[in-house]
C-alpha positions as CSV (number, residue, x, y, z in Angstrom):
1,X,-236.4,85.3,-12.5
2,X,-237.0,87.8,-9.3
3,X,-234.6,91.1,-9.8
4,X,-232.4,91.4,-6.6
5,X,-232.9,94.5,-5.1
6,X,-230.2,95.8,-2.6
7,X,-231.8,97.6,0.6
8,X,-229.6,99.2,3.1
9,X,-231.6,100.5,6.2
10,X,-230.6,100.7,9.2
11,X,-234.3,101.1,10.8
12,X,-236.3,97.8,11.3
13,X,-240.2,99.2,10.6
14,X,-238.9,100.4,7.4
15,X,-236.5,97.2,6.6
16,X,-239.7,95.2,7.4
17,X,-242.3,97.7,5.1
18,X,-240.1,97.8,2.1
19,X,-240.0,93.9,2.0
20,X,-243.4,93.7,2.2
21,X,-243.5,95.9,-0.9
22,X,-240.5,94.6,-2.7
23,X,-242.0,90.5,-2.6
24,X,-245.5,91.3,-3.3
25,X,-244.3,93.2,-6.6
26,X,-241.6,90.4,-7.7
27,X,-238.2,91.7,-6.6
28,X,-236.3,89.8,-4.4
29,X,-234.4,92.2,-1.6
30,X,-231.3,91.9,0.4
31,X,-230.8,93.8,3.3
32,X,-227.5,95.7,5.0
33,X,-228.2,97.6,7.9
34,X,-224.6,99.4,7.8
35,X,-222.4,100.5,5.3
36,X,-219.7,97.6,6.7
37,X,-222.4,95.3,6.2
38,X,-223.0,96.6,2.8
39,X,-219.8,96.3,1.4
40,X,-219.7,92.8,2.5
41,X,-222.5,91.9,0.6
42,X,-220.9,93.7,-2.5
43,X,-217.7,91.7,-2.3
44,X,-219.6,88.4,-3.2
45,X,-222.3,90.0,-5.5
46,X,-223.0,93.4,-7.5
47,X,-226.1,91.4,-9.6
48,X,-228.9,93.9,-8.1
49,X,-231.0,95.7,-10.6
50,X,-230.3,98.7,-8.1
51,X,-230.3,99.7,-4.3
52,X,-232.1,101.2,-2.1
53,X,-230.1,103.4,0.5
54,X,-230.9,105.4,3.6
55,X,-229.2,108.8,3.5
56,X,-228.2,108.7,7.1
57,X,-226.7,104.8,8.6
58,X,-224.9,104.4,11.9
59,X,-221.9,103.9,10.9
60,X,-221.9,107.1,8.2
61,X,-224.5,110.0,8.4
62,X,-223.6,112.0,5.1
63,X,-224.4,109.8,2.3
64,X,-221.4,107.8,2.1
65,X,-223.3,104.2,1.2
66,X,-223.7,106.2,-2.2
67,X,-220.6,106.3,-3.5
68,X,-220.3,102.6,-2.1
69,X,-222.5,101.5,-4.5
70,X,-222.0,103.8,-7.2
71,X,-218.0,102.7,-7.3
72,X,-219.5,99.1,-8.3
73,X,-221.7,100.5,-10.9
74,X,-225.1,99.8,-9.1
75,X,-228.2,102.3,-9.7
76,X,-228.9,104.4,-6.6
77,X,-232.7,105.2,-5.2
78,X,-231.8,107.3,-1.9
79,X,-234.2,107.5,0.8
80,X,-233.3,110.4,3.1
81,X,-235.4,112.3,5.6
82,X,-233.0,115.4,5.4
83,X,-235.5,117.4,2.7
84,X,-233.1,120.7,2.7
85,X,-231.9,122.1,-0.6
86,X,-228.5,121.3,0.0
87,X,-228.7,117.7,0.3
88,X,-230.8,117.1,-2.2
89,X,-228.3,119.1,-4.6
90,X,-225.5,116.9,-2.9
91,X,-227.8,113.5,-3.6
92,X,-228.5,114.6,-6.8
93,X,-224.9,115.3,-8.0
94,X,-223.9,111.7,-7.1
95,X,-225.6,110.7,-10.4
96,X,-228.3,108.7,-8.4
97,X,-231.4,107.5,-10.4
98,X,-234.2,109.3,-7.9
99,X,-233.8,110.2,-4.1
100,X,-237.5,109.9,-2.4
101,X,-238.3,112.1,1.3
102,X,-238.5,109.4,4.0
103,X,-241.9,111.2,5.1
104,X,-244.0,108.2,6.1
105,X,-244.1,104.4,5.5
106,X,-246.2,105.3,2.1
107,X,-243.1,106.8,0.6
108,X,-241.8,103.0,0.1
109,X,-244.9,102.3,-2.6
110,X,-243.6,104.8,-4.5
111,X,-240.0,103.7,-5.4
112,X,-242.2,100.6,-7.0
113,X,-243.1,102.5,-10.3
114,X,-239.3,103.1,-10.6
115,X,-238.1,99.6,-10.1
116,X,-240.7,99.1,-12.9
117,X,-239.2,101.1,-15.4
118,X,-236.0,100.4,-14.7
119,X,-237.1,96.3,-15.2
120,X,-238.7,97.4,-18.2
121,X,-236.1,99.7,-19.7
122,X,-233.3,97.4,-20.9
123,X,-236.8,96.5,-24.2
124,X,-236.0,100.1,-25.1
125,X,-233.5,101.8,-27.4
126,X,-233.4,105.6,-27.6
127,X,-231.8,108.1,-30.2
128,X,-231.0,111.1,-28.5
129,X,-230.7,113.7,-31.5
130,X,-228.4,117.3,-30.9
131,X,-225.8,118.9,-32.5
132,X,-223.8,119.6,-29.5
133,X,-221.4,116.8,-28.5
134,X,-221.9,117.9,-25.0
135,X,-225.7,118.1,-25.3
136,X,-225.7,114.5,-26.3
137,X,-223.0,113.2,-23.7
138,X,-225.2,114.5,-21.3
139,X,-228.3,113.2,-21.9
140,X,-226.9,109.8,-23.1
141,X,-225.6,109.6,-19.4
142,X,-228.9,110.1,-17.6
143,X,-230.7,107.4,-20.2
144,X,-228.0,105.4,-19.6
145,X,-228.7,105.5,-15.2
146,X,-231.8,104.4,-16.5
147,X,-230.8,100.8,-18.3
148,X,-231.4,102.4,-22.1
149,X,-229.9,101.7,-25.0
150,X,-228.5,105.1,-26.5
151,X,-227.6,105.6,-30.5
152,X,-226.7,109.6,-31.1
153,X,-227.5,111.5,-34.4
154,X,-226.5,115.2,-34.8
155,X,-228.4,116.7,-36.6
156,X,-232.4,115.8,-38.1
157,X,-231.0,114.1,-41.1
158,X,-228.9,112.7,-39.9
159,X,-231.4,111.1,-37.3
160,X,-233.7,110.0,-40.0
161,X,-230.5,108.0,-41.5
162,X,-230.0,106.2,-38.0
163,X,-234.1,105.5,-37.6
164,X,-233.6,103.5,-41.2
165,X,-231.1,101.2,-39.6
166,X,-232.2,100.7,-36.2
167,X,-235.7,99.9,-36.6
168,X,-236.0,98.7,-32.8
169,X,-236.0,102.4,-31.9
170,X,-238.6,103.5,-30.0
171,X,-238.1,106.7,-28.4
172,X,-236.5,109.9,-30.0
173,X,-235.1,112.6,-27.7
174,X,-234.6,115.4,-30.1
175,X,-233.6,119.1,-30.1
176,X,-234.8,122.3,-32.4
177,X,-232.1,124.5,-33.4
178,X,-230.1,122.0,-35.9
179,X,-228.2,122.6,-39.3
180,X,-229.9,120.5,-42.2
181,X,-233.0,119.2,-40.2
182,X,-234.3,120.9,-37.5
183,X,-236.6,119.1,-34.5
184,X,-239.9,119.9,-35.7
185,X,-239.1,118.8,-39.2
186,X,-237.5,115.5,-38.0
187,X,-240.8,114.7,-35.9
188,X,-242.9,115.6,-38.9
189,X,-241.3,113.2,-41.2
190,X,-241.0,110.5,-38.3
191,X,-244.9,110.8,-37.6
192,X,-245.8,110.2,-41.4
193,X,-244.9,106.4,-40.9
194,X,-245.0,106.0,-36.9
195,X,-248.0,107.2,-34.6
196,X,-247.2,107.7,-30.9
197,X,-247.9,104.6,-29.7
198,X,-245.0,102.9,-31.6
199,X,-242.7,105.3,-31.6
200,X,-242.6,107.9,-28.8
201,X,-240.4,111.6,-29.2
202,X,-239.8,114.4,-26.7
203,X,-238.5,117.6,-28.0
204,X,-235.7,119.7,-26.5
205,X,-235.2,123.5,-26.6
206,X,-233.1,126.4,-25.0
207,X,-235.0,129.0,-27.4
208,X,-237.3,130.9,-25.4
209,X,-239.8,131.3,-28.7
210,X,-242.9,131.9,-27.0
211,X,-244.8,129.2,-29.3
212,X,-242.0,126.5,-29.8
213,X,-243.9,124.0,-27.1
214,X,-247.3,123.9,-28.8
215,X,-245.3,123.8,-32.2
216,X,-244.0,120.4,-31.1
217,X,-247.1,119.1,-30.1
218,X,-248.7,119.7,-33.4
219,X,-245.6,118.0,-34.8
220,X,-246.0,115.1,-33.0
221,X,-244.1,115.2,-30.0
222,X,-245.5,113.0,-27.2
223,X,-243.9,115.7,-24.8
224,X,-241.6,119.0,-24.2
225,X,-238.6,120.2,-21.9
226,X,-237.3,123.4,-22.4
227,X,-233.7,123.6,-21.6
228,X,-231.4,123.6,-19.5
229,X,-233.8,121.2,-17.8
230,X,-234.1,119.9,-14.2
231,X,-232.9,116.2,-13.6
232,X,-235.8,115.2,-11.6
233,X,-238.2,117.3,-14.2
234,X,-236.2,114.9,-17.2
235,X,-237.3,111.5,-15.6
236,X,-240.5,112.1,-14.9
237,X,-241.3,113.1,-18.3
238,X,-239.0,110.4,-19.1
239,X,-240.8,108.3,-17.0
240,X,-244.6,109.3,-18.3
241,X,-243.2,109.2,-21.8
242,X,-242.2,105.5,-21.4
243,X,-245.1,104.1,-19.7
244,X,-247.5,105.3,-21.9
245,X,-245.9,103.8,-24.7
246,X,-245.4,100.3,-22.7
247,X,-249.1,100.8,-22.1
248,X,-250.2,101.3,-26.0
249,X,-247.7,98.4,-26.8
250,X,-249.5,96.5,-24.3
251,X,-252.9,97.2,-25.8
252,X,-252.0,96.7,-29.5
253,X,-250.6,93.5,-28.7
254,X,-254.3,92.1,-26.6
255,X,-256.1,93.4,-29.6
256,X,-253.8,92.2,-32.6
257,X,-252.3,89.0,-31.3
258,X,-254.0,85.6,-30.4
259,X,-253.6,84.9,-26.3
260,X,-252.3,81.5,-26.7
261,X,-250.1,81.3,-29.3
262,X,-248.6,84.9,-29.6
263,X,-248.9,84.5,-33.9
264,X,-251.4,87.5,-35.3
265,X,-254.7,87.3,-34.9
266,X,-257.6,87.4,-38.0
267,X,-258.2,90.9,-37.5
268,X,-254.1,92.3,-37.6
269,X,-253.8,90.1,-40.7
270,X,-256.4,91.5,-42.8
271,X,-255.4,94.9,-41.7
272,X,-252.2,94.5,-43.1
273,X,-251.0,96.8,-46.8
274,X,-249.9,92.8,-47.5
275,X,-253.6,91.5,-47.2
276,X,-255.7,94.8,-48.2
277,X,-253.8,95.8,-51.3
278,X,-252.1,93.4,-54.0
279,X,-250.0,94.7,-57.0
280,X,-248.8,90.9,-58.8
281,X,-249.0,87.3,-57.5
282,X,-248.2,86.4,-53.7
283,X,-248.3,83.0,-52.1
284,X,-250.3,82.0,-49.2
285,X,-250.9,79.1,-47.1
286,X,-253.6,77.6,-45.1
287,X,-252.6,74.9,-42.6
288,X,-253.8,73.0,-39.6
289,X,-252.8,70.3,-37.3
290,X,-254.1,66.8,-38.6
291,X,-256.9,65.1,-36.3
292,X,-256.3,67.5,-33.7
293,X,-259.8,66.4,-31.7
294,X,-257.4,62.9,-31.0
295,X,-255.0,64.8,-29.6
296,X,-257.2,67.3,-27.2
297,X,-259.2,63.8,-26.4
298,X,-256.2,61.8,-25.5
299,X,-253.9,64.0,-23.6
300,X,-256.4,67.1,-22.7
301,X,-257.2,70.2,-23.4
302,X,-254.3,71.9,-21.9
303,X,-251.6,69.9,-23.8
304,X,-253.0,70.3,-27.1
305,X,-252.9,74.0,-26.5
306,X,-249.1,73.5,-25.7
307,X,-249.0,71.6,-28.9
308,X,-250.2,74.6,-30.6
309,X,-247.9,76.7,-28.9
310,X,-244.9,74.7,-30.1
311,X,-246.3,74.6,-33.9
312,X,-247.4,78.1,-33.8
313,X,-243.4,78.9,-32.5
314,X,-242.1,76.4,-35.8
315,X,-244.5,78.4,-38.0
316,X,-242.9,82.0,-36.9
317,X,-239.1,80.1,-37.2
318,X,-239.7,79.2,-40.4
319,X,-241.6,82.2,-41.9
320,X,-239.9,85.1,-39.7
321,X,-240.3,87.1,-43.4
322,X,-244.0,86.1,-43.4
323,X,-247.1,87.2,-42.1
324,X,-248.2,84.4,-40.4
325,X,-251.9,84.3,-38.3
326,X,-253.5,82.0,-36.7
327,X,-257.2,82.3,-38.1
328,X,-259.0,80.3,-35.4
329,X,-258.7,76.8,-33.6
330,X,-255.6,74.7,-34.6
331,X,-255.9,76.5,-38.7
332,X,-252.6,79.3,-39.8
333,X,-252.8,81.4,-42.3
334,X,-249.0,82.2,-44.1
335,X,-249.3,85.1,-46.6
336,X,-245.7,85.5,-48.6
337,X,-244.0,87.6,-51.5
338,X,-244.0,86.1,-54.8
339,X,-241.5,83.5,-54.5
340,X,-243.2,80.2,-54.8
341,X,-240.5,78.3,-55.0
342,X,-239.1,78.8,-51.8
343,X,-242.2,79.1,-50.7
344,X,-242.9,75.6,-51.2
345,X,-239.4,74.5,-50.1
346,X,-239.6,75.9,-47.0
347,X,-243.5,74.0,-46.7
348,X,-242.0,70.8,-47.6
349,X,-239.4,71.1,-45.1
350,X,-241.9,72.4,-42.4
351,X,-244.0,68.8,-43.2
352,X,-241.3,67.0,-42.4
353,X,-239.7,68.5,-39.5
354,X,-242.9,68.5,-38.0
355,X,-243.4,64.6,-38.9
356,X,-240.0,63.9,-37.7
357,X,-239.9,65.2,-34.2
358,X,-241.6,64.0,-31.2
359,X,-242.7,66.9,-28.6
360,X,-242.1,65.7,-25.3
361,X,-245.1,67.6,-22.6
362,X,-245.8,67.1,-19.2
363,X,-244.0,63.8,-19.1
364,X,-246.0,62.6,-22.3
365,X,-244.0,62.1,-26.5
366,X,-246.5,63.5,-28.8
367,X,-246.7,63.1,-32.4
368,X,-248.0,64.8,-35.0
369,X,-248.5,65.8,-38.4
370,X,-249.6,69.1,-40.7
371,X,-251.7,69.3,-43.8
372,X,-251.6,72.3,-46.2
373,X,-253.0,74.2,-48.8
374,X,-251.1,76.4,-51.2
375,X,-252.0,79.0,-53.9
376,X,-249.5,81.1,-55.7
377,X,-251.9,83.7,-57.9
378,X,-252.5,87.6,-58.4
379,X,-255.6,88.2,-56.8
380,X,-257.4,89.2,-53.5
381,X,-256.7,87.7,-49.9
382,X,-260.3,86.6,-49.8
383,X,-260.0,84.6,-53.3
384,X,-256.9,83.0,-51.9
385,X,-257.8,81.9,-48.9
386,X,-260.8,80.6,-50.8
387,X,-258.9,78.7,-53.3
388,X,-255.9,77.7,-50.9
389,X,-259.0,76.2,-48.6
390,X,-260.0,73.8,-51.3
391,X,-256.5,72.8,-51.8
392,X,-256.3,71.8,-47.4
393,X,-259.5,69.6,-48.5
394,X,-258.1,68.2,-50.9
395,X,-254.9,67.6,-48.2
396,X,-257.6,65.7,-45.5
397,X,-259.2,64.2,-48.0
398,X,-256.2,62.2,-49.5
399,X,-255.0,61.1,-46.1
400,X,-253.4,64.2,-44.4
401,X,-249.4,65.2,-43.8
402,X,-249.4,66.6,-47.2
403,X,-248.9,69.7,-48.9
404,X,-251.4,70.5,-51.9
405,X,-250.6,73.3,-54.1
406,X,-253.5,74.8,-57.0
């Protein structure tokens, strides 16, 4: 669904350029030329991921489509060709996302980036770390501009408490000087389980040690903001910070997961401490989609890959606690603890479900059913696949849409 973006402008050539710009990256604008027209537009909807606003409009020179928008809780991006100091000071203390200098028609590509990251923001929680109550106030409320999730901690250990229980946390906004734990030490015993590229930490300081920056770095911080700290400095480090981590996400997730069906691919799920090393008996299951060729013959290509789509998703609901892979045409690979018995309960009820229900694609009720082979045993992932292969041939072999176990 396109993002509504709110754009009050009062000049045509820029109304007209910004569009262009807005629709060719996604975001569906609507326009107000005056503040009047503005506030009509607000009275039926506030649902914009943020607005655009000119600095200057007919019908009020000095800003006052801001506080408009900002008394309905909309994010503000001001476009202003006034680049003195005070009225960027002024824009800026109106608790406004970004202003950008209304130079040239380029300016309007870069107000894209930050539509971006505010789109993007809302898959992000981040734990802003201090022990001063103001500190954190502070910093929660320009995260918060920005569409973040904020959790505080208030000191290191404390932190390190909080990281156990929200394990969706992905960027850590910490400062040195704190009792118990300080910064560095926090980022030190973060970066033991968690590289950069999963979960990303700036460090904060108003010590004016000469080698605190470079003492961060070497800890592990991504990045470094000596306090007190420029608004427009915060962001776009904030900023950087947060799309070089979208960007390692991004590539983690082409190289680990299969395209089609978004389960692990071969190469995560022998990579895994669950595949490489084994300490007692696990279970693990090989499975596939019976007479698949029929299926890609009869209805094409392009619905038996949304049949595999729809099992894959049934695979992950079932075994959310799993490591579940898809190993290569319509074959999945389960690897579990060492419960077998619910192991195989939760097979069993798979097998059925799936034999049960009828997938309705592209105007066309498709049936099918799974075959599986199980091994429960205290041994290497290779030997188990091995052995829970012979068991699936076993499974074909005895006339499919059946579950055989060692």
């Amino acid at each position: 669904m396109e993002q509504k973006i709110l754009v009050v402008e009062d000049s045509r050539p820029f109304r007209r350029a910004i569009e262009i710009e807005l629709r060719k990256s996604g975001f569906f604008p609507v326009f107000a030329e005056t503040i009047a027209e503005a506030e009509r537009i607000l009275d039926e909807t506030t649902d914009f991921l943020c607005a655009i606003l000119d600095y200057c409009l007919p019908d009020g020179q000095d800003g006052e489509i801001i506080d408009v928008c900002l008394s309905v809780d909309i994010k503000v991006i001001v476009l202003t060709a006034l680049m003195d100091e005070m009225t960027r000071e002024k824009v800026l203390a109106k608790t406004v996302i970004d202003y950008i200098p209304k130079d040239s028609p380029a300016c309007i590509s870069s107000i894209i980036p930050i539509l971006k990251r505010l789109e993007s923001n809302s898959d992000h929680k981040v734990l802003v770390v201090d022990d001063s109550t103001t500190a954190r106030r502070y910093i929660r409320s320009l995260l918060e501009r920005q569409y973040l999730t904020v959790i505080e901690a208030k000191n290191g250990e404390h932190a390190l408490e909080v990281f156990q229980q929200h394990k969706d946390i992905s960027l850590i906004i910490t400062d040195y000087s704190m009792p118990e734990r300080d910064g560095v030490s926090l980022i030190k015993e973060i970066r033991k389980r968690h590289r950069p590229g999963q979960v990303a930490i700036i460090g904060l300081s108003a010590s004016d040690e000469a080698a605190l920056t470079a003492k961060f770095l070497k800890a592990g911080a991504n990045d470094f903001l000596a306090k007190p700290f420029n608004q427009e400095e915060f962001y776009c480090r904030l900023h950087s910070t947060l799309n070089i981590l979208d960007s390692e996400r991004h590539l983690f997730h082409l190289a680990n997961k299969d395209y089609l069906t978004q389960t692990w691919n071969r190469r995560y799920f022998f990579d895994q401490p669950l595949s490489k090393n084994h300490s007692g008996p696990r279970c693990l299951a090989l499975l596939d989609i019976d007479s698949f060729k029929k299926i890609n013959d009869t209805y094409g290509h392009h619905i038996g890959d949304m049949v595999l789509i729809e099992f894959a998703n049934t695979l992950k609901n079932y075994f959310s606690d799993a490591l579940v892979a898809r190993f290569g045409g319509e074959e999945f690979c389960i690897l579990y603890g060492n419960s077998p018995t619910v192991f195989n309960q939760r097979l069993e009820a798979l097998k059925n479900d799936i034999a049960d229900s009828q997938l309705n694609i592209l105007n066309n009720s498709i049936r099918y059913t799974i075959s599986a082979g199980v091994v429960n045993a205290d041994s290497n992932v290779h030997d188990l696949i091995s052995r829970a292969d012979k068991c699936l041939y076993k499974a074909k072999a005895n006339g499919r849409n059946l579950i055989v176990p060692e």
